[in-house]
C-alpha positions as CSV (number, residue, x, y, z in Angstrom):
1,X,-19.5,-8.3,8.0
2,X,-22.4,-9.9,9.3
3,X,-23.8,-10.0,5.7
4,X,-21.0,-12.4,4.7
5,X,-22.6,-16.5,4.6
6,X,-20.3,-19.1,4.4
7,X,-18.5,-19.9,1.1
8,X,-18.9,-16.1,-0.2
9,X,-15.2,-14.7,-1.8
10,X,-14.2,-11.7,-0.6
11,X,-10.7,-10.2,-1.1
12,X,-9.0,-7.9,-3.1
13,X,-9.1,-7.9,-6.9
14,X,-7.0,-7.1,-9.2
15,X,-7.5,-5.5,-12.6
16,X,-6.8,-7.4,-15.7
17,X,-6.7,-7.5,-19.5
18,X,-7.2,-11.5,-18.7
19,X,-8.7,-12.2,-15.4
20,X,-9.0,-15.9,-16.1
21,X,-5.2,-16.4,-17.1
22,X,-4.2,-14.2,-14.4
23,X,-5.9,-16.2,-11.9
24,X,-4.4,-19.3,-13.5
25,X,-0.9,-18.1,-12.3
26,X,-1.7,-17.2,-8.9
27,X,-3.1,-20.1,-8.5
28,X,-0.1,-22.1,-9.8
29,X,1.7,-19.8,-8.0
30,X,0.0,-20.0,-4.4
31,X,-0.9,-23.4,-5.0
32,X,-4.6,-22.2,-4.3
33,X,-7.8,-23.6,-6.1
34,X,-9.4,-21.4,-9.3
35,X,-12.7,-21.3,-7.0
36,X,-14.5,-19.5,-9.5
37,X,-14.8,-18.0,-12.8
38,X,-17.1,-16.6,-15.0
39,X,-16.9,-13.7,-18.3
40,X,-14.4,-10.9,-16.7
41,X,-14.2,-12.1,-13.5
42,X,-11.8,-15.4,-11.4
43,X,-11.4,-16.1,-7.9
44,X,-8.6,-17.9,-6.8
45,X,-8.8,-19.4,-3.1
46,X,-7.0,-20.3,0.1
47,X,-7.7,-23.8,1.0
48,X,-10.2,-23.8,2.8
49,X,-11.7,-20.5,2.0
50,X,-10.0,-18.3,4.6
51,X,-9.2,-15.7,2.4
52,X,-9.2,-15.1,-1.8
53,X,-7.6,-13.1,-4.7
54,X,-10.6,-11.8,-7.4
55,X,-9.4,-11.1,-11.0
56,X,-11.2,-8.3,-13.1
57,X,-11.7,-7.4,-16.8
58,X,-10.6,-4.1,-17.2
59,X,-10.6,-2.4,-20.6
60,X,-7.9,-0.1,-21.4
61,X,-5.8,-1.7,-18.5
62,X,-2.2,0.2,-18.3
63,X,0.2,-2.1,-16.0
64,X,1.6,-0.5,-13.3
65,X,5.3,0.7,-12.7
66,X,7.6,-0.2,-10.6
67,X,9.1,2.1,-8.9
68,X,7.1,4.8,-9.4
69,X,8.0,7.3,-12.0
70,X,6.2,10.8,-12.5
71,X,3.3,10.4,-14.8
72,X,3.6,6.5,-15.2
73,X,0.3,4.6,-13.3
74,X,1.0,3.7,-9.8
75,X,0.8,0.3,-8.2
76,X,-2.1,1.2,-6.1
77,X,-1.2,-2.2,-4.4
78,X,0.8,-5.2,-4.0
79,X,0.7,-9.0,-2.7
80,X,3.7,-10.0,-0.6
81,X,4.1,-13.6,0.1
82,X,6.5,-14.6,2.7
83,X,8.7,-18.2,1.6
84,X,11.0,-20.3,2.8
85,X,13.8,-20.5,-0.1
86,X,14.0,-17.3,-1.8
87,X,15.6,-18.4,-5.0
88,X,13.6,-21.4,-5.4
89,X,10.9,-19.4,-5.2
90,X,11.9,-16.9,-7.7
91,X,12.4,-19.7,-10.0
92,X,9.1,-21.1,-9.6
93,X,7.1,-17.5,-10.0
94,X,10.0,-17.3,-13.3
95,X,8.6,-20.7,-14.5
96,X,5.0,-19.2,-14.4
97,X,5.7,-16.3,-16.0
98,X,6.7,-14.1,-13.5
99,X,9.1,-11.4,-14.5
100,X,11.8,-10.5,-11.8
101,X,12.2,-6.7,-11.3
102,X,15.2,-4.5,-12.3
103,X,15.0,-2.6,-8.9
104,X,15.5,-4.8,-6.0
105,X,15.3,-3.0,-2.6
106,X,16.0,-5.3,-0.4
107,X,18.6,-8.4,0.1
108,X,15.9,-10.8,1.5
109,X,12.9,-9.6,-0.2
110,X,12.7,-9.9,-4.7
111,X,10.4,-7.8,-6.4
112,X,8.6,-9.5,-9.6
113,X,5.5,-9.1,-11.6
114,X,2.7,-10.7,-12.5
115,X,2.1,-11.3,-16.3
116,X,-0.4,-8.4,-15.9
117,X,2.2,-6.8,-14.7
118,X,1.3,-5.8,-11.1
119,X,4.2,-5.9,-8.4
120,X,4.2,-8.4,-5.9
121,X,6.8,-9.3,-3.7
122,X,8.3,-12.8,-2.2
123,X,9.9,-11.9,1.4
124,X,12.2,-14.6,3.4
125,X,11.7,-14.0,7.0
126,X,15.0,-12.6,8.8
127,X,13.8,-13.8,12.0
């Protein structure tokens, strides 16, 4: 996007009851910078501002669930962040506040969420 200067966030953003707090553990989590953060809205960001995650108020937020049921709301998205240790990394996300799914659909990838409640996923690479 040739409108895009250097130093402007861009990413996705996720909806919130607590932008600020949920930015707070992704950061911890990712290990990124809180790059910004101002009333209903947080960016957290990739060293050196590659990429970045944006946190938004959103009144009457439902969480999403996991997996889907019939007439539940839908993750419309989730992050997945590929590690090196699985269980250590589990127990780090736990630590934060991350809650570890019931449904687990794969042996090398754990589902959690976020203490918003959206899905994301921590993958060890196979390969």
């Amino acid at each position: 996007m040739r409108s895009r200067l250097a130093g402007m966030w861009w990413g996705p953003a996720l909806e919130a009851p607590d932008p600020g707090a949920l930015a707070r553990f992704y950061a911890a989590l990712l290990e990124w910078p809180l790059v910004h953060e101002e009333p209903g809205t947080a960016v957290v960001g990739a060293p050196g501002g590659a990429c970045f995650l944006v946190f938004q108020q959103a009144q009457g937020y439902r969480a999403p669930v996991w997996p889907p049921r019939a007439g539940e709301q839908r993750p419309m998205m989730h992050l997945d962040f590929q590690v090196g240790d699985l269980e250590d990394a589990v127990g780090e996300a736990l630590a934060l506040g991350g809650v570890l799914a019931e449904h687990q659909p794969q042996p090398n990838v754990r589902v959690l969420f976020d203490p918003a409640g959206h899905p994301f996923c921590l993958c060890r690479d196979e390969g």
